[in-house]
PyMOL commands that place a pseudoatom at each C-alpha (Angstrom):
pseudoatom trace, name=CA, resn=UNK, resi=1, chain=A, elem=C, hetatm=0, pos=[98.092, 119.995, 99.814]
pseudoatom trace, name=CA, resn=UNK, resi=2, chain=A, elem=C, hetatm=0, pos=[95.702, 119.367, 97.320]
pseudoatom trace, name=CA, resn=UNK, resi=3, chain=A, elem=C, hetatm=0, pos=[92.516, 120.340, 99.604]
pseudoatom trace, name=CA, resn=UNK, resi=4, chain=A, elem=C, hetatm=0, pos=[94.068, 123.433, 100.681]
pseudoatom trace, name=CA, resn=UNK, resi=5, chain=A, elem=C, hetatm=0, pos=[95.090, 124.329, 96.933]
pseudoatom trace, name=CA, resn=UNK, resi=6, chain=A, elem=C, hetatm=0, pos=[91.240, 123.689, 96.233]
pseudoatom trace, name=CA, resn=UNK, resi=7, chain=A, elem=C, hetatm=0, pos=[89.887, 125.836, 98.950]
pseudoatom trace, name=CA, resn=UNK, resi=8, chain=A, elem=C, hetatm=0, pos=[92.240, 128.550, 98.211]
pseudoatom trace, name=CA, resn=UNK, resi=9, chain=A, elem=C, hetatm=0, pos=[91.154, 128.935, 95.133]
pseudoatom trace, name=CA, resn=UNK, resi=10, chain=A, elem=C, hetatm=0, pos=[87.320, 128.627, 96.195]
pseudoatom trace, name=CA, resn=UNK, resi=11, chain=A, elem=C, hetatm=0, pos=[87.880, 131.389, 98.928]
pseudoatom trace, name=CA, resn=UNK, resi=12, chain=A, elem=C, hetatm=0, pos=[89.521, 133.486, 95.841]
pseudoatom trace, name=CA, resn=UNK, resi=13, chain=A, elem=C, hetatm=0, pos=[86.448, 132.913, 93.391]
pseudoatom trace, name=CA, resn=UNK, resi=14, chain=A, elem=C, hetatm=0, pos=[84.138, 133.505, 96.029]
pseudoatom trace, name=CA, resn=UNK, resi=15, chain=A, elem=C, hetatm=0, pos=[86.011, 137.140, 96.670]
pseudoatom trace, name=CA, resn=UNK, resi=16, chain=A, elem=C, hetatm=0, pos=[86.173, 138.298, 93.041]
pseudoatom trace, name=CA, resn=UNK, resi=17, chain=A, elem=C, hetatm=0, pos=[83.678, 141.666, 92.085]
pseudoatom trace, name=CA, resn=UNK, resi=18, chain=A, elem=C, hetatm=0, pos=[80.719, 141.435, 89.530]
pseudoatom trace, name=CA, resn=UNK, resi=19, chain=A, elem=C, hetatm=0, pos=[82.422, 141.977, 85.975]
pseudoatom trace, name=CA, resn=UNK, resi=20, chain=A, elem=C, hetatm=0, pos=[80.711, 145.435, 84.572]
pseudoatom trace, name=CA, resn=UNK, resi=21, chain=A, elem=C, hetatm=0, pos=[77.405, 145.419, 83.470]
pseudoatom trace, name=CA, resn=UNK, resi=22, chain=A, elem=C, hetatm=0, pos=[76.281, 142.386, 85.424]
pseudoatom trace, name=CA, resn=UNK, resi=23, chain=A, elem=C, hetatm=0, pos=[74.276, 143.033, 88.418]
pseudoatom trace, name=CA, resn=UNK, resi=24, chain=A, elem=C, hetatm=0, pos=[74.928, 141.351, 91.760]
pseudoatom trace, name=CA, resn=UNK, resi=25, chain=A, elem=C, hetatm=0, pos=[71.990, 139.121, 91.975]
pseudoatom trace, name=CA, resn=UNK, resi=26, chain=A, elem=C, hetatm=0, pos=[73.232, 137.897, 88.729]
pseudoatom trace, name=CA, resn=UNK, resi=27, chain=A, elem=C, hetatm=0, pos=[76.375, 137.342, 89.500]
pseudoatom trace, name=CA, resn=UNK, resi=28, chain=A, elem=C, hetatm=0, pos=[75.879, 135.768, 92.747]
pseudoatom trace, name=CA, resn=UNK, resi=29, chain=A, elem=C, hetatm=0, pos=[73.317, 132.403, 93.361]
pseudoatom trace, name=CA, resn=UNK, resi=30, chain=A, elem=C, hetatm=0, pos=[70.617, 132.453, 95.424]
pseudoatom trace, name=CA, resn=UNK, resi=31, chain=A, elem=C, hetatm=0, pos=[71.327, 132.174, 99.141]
pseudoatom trace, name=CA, resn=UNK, resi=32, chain=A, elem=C, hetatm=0, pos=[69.551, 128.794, 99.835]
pseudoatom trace, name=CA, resn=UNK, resi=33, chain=A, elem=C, hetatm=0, pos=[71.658, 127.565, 97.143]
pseudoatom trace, name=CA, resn=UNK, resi=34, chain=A, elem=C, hetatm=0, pos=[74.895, 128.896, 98.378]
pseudoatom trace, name=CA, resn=UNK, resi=35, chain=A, elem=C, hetatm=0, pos=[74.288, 127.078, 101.890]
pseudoatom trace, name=CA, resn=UNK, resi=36, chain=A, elem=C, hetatm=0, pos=[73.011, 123.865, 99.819]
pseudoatom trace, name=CA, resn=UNK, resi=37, chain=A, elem=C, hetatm=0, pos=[76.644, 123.707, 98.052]
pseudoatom trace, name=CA, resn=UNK, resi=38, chain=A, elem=C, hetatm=0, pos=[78.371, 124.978, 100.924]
pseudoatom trace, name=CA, resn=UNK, resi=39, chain=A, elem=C, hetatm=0, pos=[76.149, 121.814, 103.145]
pseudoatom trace, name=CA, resn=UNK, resi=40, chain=A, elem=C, hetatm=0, pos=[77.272, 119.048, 100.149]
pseudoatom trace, name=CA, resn=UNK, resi=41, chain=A, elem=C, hetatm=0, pos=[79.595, 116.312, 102.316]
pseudoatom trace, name=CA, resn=UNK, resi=42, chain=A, elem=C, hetatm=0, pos=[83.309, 115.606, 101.031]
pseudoatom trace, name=CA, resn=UNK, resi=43, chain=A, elem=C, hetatm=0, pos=[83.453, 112.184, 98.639]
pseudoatom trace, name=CA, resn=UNK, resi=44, chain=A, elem=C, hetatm=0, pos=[84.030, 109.502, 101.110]
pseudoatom trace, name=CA, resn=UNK, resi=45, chain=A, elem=C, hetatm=0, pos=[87.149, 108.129, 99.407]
pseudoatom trace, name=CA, resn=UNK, resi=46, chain=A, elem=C, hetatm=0, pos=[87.998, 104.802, 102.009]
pseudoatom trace, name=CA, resn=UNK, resi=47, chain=A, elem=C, hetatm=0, pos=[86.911, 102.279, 99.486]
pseudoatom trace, name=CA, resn=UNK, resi=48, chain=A, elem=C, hetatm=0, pos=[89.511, 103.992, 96.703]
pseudoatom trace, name=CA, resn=UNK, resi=49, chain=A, elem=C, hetatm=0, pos=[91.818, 101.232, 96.807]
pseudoatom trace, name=CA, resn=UNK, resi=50, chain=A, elem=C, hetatm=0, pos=[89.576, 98.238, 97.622]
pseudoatom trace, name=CA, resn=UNK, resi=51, chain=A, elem=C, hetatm=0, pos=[89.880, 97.479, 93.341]
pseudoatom trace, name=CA, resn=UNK, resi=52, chain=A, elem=C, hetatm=0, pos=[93.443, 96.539, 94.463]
pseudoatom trace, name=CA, resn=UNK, resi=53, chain=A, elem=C, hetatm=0, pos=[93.295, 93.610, 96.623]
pseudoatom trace, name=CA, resn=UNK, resi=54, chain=A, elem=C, hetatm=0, pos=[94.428, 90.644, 96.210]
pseudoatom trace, name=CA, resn=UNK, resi=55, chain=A, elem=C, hetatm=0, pos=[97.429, 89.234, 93.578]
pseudoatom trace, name=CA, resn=UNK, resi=56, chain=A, elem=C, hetatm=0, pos=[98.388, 90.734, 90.488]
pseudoatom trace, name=CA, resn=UNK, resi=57, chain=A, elem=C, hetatm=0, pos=[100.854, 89.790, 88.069]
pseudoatom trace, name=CA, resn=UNK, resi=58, chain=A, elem=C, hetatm=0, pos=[102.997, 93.090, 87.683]
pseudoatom trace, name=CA, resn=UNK, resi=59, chain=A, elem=C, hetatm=0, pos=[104.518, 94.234, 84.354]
pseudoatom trace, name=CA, resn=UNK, resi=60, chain=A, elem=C, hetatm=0, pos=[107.066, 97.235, 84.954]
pseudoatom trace, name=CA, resn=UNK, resi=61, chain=A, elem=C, hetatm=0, pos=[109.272, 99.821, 82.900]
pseudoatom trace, name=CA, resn=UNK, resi=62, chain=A, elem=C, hetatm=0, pos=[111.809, 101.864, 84.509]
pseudoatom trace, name=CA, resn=UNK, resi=63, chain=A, elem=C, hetatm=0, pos=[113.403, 104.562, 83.491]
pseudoatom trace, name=CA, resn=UNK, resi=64, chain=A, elem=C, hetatm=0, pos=[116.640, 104.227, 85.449]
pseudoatom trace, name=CA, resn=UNK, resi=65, chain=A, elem=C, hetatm=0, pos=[118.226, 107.589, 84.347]
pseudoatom trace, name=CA, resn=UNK, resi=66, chain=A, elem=C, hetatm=0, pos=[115.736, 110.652, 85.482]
pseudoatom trace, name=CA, resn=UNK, resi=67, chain=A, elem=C, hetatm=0, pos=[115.786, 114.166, 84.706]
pseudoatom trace, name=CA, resn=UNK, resi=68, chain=A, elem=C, hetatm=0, pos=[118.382, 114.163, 81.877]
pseudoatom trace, name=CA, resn=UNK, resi=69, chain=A, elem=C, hetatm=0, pos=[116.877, 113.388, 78.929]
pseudoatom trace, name=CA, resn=UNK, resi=70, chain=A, elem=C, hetatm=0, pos=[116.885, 109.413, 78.826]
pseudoatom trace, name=CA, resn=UNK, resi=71, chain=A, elem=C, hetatm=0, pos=[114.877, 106.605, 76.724]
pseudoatom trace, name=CA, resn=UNK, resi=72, chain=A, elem=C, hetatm=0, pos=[116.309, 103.694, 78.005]
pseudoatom trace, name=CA, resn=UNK, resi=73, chain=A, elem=C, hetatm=0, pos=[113.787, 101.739, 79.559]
pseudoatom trace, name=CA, resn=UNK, resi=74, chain=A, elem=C, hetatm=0, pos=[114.587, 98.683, 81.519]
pseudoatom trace, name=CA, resn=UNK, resi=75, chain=A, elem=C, hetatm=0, pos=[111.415, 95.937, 82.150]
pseudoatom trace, name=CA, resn=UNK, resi=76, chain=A, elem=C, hetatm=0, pos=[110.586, 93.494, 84.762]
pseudoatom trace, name=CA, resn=UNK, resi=77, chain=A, elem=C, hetatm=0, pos=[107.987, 91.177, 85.565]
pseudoatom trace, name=CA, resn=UNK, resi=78, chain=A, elem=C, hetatm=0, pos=[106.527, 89.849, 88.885]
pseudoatom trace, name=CA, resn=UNK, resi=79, chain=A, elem=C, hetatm=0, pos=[103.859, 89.869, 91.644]
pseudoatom trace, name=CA, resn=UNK, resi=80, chain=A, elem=C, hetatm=0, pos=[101.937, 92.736, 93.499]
pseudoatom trace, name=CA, resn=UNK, resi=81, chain=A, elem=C, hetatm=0, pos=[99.962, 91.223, 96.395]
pseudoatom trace, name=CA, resn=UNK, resi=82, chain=A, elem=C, hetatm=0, pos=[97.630, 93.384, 98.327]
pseudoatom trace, name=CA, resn=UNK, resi=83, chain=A, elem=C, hetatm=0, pos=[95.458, 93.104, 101.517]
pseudoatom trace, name=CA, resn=UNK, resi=84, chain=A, elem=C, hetatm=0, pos=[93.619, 94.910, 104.006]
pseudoatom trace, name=CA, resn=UNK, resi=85, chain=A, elem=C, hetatm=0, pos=[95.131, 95.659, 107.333]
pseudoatom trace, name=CA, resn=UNK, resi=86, chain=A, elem=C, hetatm=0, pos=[92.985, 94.373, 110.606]
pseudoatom trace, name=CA, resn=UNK, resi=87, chain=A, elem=C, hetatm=0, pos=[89.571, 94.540, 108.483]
pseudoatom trace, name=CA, resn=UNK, resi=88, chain=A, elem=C, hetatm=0, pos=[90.362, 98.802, 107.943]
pseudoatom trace, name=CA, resn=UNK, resi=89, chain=A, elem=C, hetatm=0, pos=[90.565, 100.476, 104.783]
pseudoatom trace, name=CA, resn=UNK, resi=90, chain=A, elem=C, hetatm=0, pos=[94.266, 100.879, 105.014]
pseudoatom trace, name=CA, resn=UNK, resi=91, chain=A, elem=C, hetatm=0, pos=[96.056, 98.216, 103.027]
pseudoatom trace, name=CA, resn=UNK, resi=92, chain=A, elem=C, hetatm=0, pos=[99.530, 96.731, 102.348]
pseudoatom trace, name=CA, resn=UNK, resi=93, chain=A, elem=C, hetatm=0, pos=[101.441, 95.723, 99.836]
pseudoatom trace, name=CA, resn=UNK, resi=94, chain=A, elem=C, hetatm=0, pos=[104.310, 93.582, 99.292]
pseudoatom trace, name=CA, resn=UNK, resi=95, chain=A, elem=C, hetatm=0, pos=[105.720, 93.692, 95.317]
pseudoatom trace, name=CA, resn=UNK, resi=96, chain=A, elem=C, hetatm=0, pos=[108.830, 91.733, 93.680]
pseudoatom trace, name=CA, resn=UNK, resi=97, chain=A, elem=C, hetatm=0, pos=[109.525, 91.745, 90.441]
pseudoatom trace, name=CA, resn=UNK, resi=98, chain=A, elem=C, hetatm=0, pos=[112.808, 90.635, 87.930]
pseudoatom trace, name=CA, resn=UNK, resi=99, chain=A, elem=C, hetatm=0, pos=[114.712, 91.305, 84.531]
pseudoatom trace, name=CA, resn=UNK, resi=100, chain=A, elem=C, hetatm=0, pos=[116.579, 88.228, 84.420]
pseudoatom trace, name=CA, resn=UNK, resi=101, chain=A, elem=C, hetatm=0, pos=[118.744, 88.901, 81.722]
pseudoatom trace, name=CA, resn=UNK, resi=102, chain=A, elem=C, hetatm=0, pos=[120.194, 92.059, 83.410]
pseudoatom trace, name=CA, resn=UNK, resi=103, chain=A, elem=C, hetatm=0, pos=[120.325, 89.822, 86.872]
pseudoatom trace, name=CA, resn=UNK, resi=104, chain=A, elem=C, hetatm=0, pos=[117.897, 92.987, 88.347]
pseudoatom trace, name=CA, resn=UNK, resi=105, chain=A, elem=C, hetatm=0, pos=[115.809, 92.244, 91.398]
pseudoatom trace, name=CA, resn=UNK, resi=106, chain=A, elem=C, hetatm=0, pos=[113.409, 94.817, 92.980]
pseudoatom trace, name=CA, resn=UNK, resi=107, chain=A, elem=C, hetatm=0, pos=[111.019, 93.950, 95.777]
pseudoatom trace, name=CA, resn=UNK, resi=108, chain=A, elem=C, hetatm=0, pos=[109.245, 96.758, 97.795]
pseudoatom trace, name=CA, resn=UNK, resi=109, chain=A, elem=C, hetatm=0, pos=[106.264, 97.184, 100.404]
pseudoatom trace, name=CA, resn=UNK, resi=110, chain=A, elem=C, hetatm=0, pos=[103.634, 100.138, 100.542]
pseudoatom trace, name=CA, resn=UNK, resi=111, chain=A, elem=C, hetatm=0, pos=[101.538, 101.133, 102.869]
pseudoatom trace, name=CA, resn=UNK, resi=112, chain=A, elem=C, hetatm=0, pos=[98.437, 103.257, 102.406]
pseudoatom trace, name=CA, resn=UNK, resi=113, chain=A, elem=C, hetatm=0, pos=[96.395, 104.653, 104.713]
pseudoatom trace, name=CA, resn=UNK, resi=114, chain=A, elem=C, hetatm=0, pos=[92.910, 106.993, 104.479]
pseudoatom trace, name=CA, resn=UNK, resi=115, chain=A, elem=C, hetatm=0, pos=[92.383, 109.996, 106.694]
pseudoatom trace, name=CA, resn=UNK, resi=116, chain=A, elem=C, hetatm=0, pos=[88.486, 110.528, 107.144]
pseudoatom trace, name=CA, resn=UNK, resi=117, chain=A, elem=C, hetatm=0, pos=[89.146, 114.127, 108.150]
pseudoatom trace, name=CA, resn=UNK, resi=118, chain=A, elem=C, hetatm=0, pos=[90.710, 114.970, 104.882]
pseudoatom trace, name=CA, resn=UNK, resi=119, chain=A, elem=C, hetatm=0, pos=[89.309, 112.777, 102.615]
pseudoatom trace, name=CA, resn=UNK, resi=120, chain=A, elem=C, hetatm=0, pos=[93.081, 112.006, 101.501]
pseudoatom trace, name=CA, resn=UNK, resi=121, chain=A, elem=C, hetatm=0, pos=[95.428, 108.691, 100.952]
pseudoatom trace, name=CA, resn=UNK, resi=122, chain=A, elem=C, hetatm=0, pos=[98.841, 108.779, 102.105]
pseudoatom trace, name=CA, resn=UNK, resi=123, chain=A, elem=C, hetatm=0, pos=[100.636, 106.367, 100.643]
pseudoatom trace, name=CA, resn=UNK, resi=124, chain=A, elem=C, hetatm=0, pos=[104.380, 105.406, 102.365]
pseudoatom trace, name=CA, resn=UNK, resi=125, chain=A, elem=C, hetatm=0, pos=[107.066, 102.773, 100.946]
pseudoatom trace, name=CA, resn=UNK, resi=126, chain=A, elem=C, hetatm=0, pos=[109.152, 101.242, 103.108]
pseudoatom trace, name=CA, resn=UNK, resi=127, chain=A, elem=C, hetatm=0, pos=[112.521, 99.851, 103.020]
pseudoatom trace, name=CA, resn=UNK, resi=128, chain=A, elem=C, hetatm=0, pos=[112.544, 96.625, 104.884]
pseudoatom trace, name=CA, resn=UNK, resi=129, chain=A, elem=C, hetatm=0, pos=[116.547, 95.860, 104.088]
pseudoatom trace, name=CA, resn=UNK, resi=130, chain=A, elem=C, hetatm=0, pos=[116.977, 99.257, 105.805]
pseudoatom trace, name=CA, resn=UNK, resi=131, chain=A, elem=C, hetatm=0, pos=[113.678, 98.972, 108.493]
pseudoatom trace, name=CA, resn=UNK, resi=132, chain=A, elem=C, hetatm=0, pos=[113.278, 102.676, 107.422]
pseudoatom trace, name=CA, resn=UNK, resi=133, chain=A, elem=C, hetatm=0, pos=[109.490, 103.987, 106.194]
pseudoatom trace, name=CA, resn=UNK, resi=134, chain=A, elem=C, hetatm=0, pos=[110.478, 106.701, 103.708]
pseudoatom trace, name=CA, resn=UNK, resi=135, chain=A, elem=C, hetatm=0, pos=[109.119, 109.664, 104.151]
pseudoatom trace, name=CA, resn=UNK, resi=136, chain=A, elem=C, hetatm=0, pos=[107.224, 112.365, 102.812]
pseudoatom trace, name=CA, resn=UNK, resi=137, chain=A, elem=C, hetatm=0, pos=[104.487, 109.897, 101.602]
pseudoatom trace, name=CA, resn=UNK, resi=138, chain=A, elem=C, hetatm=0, pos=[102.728, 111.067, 98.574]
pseudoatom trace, name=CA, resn=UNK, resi=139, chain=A, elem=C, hetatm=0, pos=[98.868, 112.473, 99.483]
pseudoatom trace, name=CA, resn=UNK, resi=140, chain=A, elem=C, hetatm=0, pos=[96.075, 112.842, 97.437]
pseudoatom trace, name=CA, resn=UNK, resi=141, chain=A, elem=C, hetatm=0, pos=[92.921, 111.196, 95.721]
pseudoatom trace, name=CA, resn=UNK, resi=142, chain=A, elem=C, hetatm=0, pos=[90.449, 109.683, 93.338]
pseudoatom trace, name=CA, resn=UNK, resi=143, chain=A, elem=C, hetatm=0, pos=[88.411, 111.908, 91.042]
pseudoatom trace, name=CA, resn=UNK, resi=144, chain=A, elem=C, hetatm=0, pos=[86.074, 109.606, 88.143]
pseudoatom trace, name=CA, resn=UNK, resi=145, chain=A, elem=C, hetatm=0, pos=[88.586, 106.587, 88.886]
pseudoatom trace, name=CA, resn=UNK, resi=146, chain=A, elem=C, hetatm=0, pos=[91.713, 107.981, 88.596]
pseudoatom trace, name=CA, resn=UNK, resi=147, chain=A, elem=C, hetatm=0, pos=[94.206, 108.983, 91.363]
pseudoatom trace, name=CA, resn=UNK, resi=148, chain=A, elem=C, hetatm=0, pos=[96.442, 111.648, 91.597]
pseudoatom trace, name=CA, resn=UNK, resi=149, chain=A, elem=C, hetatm=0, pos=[98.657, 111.591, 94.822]
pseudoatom trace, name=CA, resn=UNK, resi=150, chain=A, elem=C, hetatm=0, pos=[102.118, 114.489, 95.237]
pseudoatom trace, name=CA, resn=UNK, resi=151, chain=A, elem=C, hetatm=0, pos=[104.917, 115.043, 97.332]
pseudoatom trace, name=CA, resn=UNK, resi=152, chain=A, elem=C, hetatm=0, pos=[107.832, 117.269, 97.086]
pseudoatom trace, name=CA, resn=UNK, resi=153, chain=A, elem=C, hetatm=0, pos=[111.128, 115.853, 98.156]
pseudoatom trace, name=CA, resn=UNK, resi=154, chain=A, elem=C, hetatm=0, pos=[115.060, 116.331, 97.333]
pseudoatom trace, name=CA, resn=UNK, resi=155, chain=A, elem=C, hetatm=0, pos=[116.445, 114.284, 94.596]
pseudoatom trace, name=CA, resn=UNK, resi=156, chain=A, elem=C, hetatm=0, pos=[120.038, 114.702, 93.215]
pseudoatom trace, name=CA, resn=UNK, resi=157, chain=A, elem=C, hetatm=0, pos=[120.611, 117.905, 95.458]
pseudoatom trace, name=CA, resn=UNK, resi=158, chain=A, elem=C, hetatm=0, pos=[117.434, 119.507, 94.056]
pseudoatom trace, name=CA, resn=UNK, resi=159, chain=A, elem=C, hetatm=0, pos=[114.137, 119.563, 94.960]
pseudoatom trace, name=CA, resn=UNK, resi=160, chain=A, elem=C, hetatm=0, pos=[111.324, 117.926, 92.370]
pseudoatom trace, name=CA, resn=UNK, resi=161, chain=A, elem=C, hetatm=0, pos=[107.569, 117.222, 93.023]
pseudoatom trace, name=CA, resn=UNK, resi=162, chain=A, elem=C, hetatm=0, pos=[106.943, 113.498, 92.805]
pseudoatom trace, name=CA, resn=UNK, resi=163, chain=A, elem=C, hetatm=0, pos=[103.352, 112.320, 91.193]
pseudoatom trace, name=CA, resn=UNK, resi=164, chain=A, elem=C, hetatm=0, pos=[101.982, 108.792, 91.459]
pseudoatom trace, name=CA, resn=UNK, resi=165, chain=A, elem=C, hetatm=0, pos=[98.712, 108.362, 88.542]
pseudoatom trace, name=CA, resn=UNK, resi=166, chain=A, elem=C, hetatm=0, pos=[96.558, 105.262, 89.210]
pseudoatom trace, name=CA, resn=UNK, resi=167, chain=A, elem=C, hetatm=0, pos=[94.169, 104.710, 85.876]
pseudoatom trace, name=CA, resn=UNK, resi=168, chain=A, elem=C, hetatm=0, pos=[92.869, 102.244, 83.426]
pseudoatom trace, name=CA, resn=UNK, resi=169, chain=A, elem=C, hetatm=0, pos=[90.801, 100.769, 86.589]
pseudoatom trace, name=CA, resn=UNK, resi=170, chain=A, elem=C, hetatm=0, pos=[89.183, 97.623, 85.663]
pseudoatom trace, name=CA, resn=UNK, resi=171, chain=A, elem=C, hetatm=0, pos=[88.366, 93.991, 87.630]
pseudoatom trace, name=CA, resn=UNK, resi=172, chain=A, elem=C, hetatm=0, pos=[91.459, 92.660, 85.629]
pseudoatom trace, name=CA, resn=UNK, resi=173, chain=A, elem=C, hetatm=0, pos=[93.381, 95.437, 85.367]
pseudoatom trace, name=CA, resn=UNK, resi=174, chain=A, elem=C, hetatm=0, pos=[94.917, 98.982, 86.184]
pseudoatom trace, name=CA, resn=UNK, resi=175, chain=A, elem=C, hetatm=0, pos=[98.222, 101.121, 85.649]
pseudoatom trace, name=CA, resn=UNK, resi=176, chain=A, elem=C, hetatm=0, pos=[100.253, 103.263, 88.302]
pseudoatom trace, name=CA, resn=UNK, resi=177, chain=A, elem=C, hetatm=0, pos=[102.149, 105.892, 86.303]
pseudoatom trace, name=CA, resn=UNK, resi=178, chain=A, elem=C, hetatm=0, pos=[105.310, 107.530, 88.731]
pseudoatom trace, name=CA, resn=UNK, resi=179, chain=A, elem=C, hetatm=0, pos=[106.428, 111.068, 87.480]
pseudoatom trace, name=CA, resn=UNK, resi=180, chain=A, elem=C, hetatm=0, pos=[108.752, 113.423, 88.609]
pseudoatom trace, name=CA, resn=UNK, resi=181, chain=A, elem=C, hetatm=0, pos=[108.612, 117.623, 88.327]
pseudoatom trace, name=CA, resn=UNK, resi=182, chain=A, elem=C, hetatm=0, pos=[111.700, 119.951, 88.304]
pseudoatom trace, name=CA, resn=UNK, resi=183, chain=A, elem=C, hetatm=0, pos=[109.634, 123.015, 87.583]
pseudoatom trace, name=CA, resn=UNK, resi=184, chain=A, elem=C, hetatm=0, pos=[107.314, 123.037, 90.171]
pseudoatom trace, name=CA, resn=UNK, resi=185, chain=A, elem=C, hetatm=0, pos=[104.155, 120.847, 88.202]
pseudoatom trace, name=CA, resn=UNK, resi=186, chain=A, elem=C, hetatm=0, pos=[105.209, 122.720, 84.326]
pseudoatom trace, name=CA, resn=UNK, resi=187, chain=A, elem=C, hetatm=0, pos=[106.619, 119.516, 82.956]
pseudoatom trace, name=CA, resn=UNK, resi=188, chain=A, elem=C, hetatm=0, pos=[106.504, 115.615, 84.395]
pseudoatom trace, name=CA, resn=UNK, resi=189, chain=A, elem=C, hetatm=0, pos=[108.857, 112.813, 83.383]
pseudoatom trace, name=CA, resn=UNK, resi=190, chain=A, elem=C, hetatm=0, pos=[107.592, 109.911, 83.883]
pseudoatom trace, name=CA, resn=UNK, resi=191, chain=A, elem=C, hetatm=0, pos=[109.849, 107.060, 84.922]
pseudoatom trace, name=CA, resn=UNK, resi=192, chain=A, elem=C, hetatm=0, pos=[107.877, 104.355, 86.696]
pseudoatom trace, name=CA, resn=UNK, resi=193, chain=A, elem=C, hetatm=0, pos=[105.033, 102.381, 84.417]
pseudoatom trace, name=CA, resn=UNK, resi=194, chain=A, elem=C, hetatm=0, pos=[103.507, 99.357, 86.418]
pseudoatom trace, name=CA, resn=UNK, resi=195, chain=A, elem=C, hetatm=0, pos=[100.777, 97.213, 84.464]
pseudoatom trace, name=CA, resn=UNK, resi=196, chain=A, elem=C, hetatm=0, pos=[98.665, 95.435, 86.722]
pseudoatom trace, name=CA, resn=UNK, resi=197, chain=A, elem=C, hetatm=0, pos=[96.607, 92.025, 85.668]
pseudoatom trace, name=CA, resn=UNK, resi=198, chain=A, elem=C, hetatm=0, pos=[94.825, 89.105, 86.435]
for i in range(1, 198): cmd.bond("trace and resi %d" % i, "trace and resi %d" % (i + 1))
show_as sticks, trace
zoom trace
């Protein structure tokens, strides 16, 4: 989604007429140039999410209550364990974390995988208790070490774009940020804050 939003908007630049007074070959770069940028490879993004793996102690607030206006955060704290699959750069994750006072308990699994073609991550949870991979998986990529991966799926009755924000990157550290969209990408709640360390 993201790669096709870029190129459309390439194509569209690319089509626009000199503004007045400015002459064509000022306008437009040289041709050796133009093939030069148009020859420059896509980032090679497979080694994104090698900062992850391994164990993690997990720090998470939830907002609960989305889309209406709530502050009520509930926290947890627990593991996030991650590791390659067969030697690939796809990797796995299994995550478990607990509020003890509220007696909550969430575990989940995620699976994200590269595509070389696209550049892109697709990342998938899955629902062991229900053997169910949910689906759409939210696609997208790293830019200056931070991630920004979207889907748009039905929640409530209505449809919302979902955003996942990894940041804060460090050996001992880093922070996935969950947001949902109403309005099409106007405004983002964000609802899921997970603090990673070791």
């Amino acid at each position: 989604m993201l790669a096709t939003l870029q190129l459309s908007l390439l194509s569209l630049t690319a089509e626009e007429s000199p503004a007045p007074g400015v002459s064509t070959s000022q306008k437009q770069p040289s041709q050796s140039s133009a093939v030069s940028a148009q020859a420059a490879p896509l980032r090679d993004g497979a080694h994104d999410f090698d900062f992850l793996i391994g164990n993690w102690k997990a720090h998470i607030r939830r907002l609960p209550d989305r889309l209406v206006g709530s502050t009520t955060w509930i926290e947890y704290d627990g593991i996030s364990n991650h590791k390659k699959i067969l030697d690939s750069n796809a990797n796995f994750e299994e995550f478990e974390v607990d509020n003890p006072e509220k007696h909550l308990h969430i575990k989940a699994q995620t699976l994200r995988l590269y595509n070389p073609d696209s550049h892109q991550w697709s990342i998938y949870t899955l629902d062991l208790d229900k053997g169910a991979l949910n689906l759409p998986p939210v696609v997208g990529q790293f830019t200056d070490n931070r991630g920004e991966f979207y889907d748009q799926e039905q929640y409530k009755g209505r449809s919302i774009l979902v955003r996942y924000v990894w940041l804060n990157i460090s050996p001992k550290s880093a922070r996935m940020e969950q947001s949902f969209s109403p309005d099409g990408g106007k405004t983002w709640e964000t609802n899921w804050i997970c603090e990673l360390t070791r």
